[in-house]
MIDO-389325 format. One record per residue (C-alpha): residue number from 1; residue in one letter; x negated, z negated, y negated. Coordinates in steps of 0.5 Angstrom, whole numbers, padded with zeros to 4 digits. Example, Ala and Ser with C-alpha at 12.3 -4.5 7.8 and 13.67 -1.06 7.14 Angstrom:
REC; rodo; gulum; xx; zz; yy
REC; 1; A; -0025; -0016; 0009
REC; 2; S; -0027; -0014; 0002
! end
This chain:
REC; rodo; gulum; xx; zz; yy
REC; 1; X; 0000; 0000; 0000
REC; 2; X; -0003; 0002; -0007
REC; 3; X; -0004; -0004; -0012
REC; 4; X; 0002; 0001; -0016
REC; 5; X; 0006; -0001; -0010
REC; 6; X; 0004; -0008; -0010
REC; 7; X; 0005; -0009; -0017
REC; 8; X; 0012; -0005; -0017
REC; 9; X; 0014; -0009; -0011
REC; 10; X; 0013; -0017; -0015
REC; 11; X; 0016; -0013; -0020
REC; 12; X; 0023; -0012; -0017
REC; 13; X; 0022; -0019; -0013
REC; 14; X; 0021; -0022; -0019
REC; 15; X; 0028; -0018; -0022
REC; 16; X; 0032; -0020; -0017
REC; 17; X; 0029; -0027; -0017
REC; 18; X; 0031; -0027; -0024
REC; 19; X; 0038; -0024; -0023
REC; 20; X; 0040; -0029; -0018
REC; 21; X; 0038; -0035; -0022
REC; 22; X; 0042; -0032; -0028
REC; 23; X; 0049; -0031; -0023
REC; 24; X; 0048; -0039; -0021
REC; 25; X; 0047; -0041; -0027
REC; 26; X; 0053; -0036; -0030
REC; 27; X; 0058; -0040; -0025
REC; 28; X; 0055; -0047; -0026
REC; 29; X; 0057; -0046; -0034
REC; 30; X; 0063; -0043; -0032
REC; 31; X; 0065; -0049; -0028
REC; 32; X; 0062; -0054; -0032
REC; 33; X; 0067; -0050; -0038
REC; 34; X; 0072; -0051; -0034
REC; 35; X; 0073; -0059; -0033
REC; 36; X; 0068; -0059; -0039
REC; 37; X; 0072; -0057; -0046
REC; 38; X; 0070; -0060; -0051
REC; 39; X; 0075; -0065; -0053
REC; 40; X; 0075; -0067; -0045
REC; 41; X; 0066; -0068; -0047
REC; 42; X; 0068; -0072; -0053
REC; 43; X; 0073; -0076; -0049
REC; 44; X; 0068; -0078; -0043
REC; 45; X; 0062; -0080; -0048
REC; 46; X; 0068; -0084; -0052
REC; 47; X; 0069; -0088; -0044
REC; 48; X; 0062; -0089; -0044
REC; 49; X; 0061; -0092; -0051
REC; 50; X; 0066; -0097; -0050
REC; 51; X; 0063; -0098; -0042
REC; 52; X; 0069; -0096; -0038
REC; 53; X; 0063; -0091; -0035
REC; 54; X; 0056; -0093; -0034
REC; 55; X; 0054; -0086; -0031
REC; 56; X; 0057; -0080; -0028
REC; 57; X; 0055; -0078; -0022
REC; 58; X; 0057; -0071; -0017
REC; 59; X; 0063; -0068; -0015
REC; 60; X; 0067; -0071; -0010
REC; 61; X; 0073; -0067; -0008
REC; 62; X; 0075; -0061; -0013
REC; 63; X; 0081; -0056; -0013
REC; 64; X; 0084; -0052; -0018
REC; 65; X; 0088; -0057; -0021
REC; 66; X; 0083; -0062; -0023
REC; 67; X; 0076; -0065; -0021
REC; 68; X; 0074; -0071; -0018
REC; 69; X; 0067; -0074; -0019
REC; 70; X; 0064; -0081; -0017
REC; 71; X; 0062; -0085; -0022
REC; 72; X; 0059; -0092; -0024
REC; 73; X; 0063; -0097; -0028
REC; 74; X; 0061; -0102; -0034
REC; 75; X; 0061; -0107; -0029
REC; 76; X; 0057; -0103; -0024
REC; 77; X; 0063; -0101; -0019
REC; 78; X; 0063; -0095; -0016
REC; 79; X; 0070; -0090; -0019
REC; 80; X; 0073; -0084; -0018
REC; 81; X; 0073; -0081; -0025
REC; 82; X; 0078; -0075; -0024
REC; 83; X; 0079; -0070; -0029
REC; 84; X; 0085; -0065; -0030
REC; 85; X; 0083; -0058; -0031
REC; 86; X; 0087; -0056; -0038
REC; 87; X; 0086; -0049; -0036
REC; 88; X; 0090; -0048; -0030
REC; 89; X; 0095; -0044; -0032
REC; 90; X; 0100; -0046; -0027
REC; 91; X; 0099; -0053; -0027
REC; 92; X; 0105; -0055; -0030
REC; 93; X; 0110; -0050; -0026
REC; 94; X; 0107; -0053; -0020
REC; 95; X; 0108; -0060; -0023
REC; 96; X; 0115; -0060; -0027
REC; 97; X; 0119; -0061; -0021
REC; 98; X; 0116; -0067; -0020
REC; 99; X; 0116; -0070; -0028
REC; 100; X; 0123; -0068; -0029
REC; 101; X; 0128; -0073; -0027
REC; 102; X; 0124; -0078; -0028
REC; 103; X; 0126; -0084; -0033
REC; 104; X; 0119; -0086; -0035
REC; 105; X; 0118; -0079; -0038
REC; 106; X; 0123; -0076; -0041
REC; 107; X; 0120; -0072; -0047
REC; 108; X; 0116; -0067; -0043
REC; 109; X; 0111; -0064; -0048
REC; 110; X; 0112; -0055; -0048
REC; 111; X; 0104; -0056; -0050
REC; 112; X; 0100; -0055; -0043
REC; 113; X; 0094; -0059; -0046
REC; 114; X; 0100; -0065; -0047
REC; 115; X; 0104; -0064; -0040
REC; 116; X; 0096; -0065; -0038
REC; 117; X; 0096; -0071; -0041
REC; 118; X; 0102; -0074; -0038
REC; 119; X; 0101; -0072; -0032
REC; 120; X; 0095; -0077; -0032
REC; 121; X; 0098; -0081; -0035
REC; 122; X; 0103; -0081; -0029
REC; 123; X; 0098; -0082; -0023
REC; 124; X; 0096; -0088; -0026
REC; 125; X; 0103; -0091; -0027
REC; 126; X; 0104; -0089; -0020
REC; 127; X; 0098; -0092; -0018
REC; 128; X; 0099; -0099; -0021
REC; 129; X; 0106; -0099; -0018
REC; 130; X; 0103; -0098; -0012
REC; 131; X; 0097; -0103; -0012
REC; 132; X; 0102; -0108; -0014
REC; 133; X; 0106; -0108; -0009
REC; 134; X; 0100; -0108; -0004
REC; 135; X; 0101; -0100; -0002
REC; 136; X; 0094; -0098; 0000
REC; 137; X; 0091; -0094; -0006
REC; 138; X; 0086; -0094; -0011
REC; 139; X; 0086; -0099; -0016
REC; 140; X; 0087; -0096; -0022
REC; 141; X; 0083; -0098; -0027
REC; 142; X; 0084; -0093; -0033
REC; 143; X; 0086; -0086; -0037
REC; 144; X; 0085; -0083; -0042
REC; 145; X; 0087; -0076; -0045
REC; 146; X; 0086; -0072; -0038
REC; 147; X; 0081; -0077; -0035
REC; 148; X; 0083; -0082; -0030
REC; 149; X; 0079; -0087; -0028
REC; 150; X; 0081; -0091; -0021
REC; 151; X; 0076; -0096; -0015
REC; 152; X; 0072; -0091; -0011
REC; 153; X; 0075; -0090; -0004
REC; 154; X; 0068; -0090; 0001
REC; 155; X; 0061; -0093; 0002
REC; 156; X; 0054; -0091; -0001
REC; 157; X; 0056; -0086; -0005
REC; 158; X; 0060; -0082; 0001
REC; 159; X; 0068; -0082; 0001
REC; 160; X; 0072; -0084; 0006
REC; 161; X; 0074; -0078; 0011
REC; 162; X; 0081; -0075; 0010
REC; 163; X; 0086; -0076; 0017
REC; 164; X; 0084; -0068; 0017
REC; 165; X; 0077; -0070; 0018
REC; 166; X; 0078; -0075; 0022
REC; 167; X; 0075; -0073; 0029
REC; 168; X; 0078; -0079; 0034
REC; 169; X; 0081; -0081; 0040
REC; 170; X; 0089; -0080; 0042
REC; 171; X; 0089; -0088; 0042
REC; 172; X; 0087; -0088; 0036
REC; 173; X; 0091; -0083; 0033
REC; 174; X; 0097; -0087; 0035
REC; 175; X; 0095; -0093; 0032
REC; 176; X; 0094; -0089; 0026
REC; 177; X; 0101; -0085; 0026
REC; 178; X; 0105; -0092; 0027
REC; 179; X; 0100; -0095; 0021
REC; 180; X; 0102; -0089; 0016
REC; 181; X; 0109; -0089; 0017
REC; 182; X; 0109; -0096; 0016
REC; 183; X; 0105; -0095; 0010
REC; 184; X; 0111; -0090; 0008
REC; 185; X; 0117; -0095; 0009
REC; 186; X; 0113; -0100; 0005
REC; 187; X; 0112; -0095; -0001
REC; 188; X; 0120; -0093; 0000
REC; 189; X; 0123; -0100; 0002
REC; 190; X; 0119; -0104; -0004
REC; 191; X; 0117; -0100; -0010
REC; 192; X; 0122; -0095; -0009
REC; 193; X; 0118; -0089; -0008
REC; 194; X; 0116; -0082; -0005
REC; 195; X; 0109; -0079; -0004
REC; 196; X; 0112; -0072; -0006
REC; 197; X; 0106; -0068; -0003
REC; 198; X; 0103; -0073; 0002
REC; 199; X; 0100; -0070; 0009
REC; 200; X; 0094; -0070; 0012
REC; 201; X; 0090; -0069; 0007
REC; 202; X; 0091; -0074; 0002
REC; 203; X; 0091; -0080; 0006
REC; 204; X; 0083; -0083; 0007
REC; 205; X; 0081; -0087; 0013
REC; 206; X; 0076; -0092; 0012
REC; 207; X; 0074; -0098; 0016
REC; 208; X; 0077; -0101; 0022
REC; 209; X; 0082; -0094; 0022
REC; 210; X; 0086; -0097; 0015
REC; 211; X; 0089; -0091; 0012
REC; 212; X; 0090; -0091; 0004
REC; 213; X; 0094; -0086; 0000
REC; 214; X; 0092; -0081; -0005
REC; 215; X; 0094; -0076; -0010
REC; 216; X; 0099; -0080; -0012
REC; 217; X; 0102; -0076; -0019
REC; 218; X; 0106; -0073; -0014
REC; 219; X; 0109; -0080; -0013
REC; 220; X; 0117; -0079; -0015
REC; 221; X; 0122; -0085; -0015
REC; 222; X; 0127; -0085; -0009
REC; 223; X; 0133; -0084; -0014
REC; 224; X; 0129; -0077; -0017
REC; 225; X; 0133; -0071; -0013
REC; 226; X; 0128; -0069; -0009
REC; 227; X; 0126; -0075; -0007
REC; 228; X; 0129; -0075; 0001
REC; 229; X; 0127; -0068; 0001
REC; 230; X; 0120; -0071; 0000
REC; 231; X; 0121; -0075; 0004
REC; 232; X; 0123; -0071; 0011
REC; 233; X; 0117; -0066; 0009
REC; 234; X; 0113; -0071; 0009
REC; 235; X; 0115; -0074; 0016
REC; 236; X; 0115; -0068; 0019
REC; 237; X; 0107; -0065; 0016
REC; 238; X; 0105; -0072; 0019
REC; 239; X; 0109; -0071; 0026
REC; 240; X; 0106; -0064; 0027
REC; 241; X; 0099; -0067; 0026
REC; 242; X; 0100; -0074; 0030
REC; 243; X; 0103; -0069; 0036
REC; 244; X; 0097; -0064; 0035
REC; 245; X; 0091; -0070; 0036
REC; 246; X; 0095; -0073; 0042
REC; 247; X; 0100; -0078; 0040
REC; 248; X; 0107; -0077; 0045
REC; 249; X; 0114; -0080; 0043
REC; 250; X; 0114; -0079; 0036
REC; 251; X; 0123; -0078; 0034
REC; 252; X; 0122; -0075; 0027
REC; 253; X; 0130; -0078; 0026
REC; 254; X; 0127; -0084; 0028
REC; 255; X; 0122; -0085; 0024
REC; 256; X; 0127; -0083; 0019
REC; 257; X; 0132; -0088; 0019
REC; 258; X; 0127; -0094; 0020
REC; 259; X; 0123; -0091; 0013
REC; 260; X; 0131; -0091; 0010
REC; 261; X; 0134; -0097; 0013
REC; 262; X; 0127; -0101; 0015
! end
């Protein structure tokens, strides 16, 4: 291979490497511009100066809608620090059916930015209803414009596995299904409430197989219209996933009428 050879070669390599490095920084910015407009920047440092956050630290789960970070508190606990995405455009399509109805938010903003607001809001109120009532969920510990700060559900740094995660024995699978749906009856006997999209894939499993409830802005309260709805959506997502891993014997109606009638 002539040097001309060789030094067009390190050129291209070095082109392309360059390329590359551009395209990755591209979709890091646009990530970051996405959960990180400007007003919500002025809200996470405004949350650092009065110590609700000491430090942020890396991705935890992320979806369309909003995006989940571990972080340090001010008193150094370990937080979830989710944040809503103002950019999703049919953010308040999907969520209008929950927040209609319902009583403890009876002017819903026309301005996305504000619905946005609300909704977080609206996870937190949830939250601490729940917590309240010792369902298990994270302890909410602020909110702030589209940020939400609760108690982070894992060890070291690493969350705790979905139920869809989860890789068990059948025994323990029909341990876990009889401590959800008990979770369920609790949450609609004693707060009055239904988890409006809950399946396996917000439900945490920690230490010792105990379940914890999350995603909980989609929570409704059981006189909302669609609550049964939600309710026998749930029971049957759940149902489909214990037959799947093992778990024999579970009536649907059955399971029903003991959340309803306890």
């Amino acid at each position: 291979m002539s040097d001309w050879d060789q030094r067009l070669r390190r050129k291209e390599f070095k082109r392309e490497r360059e390329q590359r490095y551009l395209e990755k920084r591209s979709e890091h910015d646009e990530v970051l511009e996405e959960v990180f407009d400007r007003r919500t920047l002025l809200t996470i440092y405004d949350l650092m100066n009065t110590h609700q956050i000491r430090e942020m630290g890396g991705v935890i789960s992320a979806g369309k809608e909003s995006r989940v970070y571990y972080a340090i508190g001010g008193d150094g606990a370990e937080l979830a620090v989710k944040i809503y995405l103002i950019t999703s455009a049919e953010f308040k399509r999907n969520r209008l059916q929950y927040v209609v109805g319902d009583p403890r938010f009876k002017r819903i903003p026309t301005d996305f930015r504000k619905f946005t607001y609300i909704w977080a809001r609206r996870e937190y109120a949830n939250l601490e209803e729940a917590h309240r009532h010792g369902i298990p969920v994270p302890k909410p510990r602020f909110y702030r414009e589209n940020i939400l700060g609760m108690a982070f559900l894992g060890e070291n740094g690493l969350r705790y596995p979905s139920l869809e995660e989860t890789k068990l024995e059948p025994g323990d699978y029909e341990e876990l299904s009889h401590a959800v749906m008990e979770i369920v009856g609790r949450f609609y006997r004693d707060v009055g409430m239904v988890h409006g999209d809950l399946s396996q894939f917000n439900i945490l499993i920690g230490p010792d197989l105990k379940p914890y409830i999350i995603d909980m802005a989609q929570a409704v309260l059981k006189t909302h219209p669609l609550a049964e709805q939600f309710l026998e959506h749930a029971i049957s997502v759940l149902v489909d996933f214990f037959r799947k891993r093992g778990v024999k014997d579970l009536d649907e109606d059955g399971i029903l009428a003991g959340i309803r009638g306890g």
